[in-house]
C-alpha positions in Angstrom: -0.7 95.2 31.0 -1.8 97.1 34.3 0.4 99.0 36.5 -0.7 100.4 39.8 1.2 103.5 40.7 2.4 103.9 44.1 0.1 105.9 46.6 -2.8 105.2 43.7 -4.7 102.8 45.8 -6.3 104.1 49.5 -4.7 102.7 52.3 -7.7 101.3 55.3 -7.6 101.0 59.2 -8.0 97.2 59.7 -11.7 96.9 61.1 -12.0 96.2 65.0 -14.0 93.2 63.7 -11.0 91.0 62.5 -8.4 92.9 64.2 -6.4 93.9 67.7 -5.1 97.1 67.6 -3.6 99.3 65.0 -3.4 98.1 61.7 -3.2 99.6 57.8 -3.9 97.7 55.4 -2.7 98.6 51.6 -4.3 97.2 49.0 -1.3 95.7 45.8 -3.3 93.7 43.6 -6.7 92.0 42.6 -6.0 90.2 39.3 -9.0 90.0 37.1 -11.5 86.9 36.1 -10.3 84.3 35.6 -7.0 84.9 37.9 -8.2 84.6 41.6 -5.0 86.1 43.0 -4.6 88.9 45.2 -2.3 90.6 47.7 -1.8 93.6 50.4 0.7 95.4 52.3 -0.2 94.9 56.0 1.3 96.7 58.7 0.5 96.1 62.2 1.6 98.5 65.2 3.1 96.7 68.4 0.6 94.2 69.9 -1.6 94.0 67.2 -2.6 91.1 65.2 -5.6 89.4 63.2 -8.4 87.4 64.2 -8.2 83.6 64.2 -8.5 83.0 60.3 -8.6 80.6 57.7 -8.4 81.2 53.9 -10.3 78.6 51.4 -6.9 78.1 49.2 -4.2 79.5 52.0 -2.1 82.3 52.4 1.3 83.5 51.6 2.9 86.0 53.9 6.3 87.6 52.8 8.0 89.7 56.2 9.0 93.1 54.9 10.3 94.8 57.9 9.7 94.6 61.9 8.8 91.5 64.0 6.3 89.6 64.1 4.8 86.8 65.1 2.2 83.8 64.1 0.7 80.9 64.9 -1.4 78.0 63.5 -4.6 76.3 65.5 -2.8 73.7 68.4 0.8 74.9 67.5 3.5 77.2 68.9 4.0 80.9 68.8 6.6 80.8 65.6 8.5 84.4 65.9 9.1 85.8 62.0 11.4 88.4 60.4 11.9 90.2 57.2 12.9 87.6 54.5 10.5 85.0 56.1 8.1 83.8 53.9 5.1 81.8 55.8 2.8 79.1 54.2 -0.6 78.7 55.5 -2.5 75.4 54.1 -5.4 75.6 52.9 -8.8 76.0 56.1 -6.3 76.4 58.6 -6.9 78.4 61.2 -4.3 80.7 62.3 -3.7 84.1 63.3 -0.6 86.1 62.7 1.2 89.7 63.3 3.8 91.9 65.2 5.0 91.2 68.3 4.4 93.2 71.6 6.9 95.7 71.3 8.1 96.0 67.3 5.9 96.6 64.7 5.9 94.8 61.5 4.6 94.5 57.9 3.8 91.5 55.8 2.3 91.2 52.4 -0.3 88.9 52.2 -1.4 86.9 49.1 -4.4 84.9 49.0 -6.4 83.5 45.8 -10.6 83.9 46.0 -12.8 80.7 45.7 -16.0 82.0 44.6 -15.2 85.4 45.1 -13.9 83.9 49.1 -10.9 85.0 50.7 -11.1 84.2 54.2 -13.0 83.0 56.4 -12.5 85.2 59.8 -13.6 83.8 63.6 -13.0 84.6 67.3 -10.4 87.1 68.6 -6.8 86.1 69.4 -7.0 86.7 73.1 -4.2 88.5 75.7 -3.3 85.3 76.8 -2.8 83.0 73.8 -1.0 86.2 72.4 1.1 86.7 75.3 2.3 82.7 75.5 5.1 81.7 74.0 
């Protein structure tokens, strides 16, 4: 048995790379070999999101607090609130986080494939993040 104290793990700055605007990102868990599981707190300011994405075995995303927002390759803005809990399949691309004016946090759970978690590509632009 492991337990990870609160506050015990460093929070980050979500790298300019993969992200739009202000975002923390605290790591939960990272099970050992041979569990492939692991998860993060996520909180993005107002306006900021991720990259377009995909993840080689998908992504959960539970809503914690705020508003947010995501969006799957070809589909609709979907707008999402605390108790959501968001499915992403398997290699598709998405993007996802808070909505121009409310902030919102998310944790994410993904499982590695050979050590892969995602798979990160172009920006989310103004304008696909502004239609609706």
């Amino acid at each position: 048995m492991e337990i990870k104290r609160s506050g015990s793990q460093n929070s980050s700055n979500g790298p300019a790379e993969y992200f739009t605007g202000a975002v923390r990102i605290d790591p939960l868990f990272e099970a050992p070999e041979p569990a492939r599981v692991r998860g993060a707190s996520v909180t993005f300011e107002p306006g900021a999101r991720t990259a377009w994405h995909t993840h080689p075995l998908g992504q959960t995303l539970i809503v914690m607090s705020g508003l947010g927002r995501v969006q799957r390759w070809g589909g609709p803005i979907e707008e999402i609130r605390p108790g959501d809990v968001v499915w992403f399949e398997p290699n598709e691309k998405h993007w996802h986080g808070a909505t121009p004016t409310t902030a919102m946090t998310h944790i994410a759970i993904q499982e590695a494939l050979d050590g892969k978690v995602v798979d990160w590509m172009e920006h989310v632009s103004n304008e696909q993040y502004r239609r609706s």
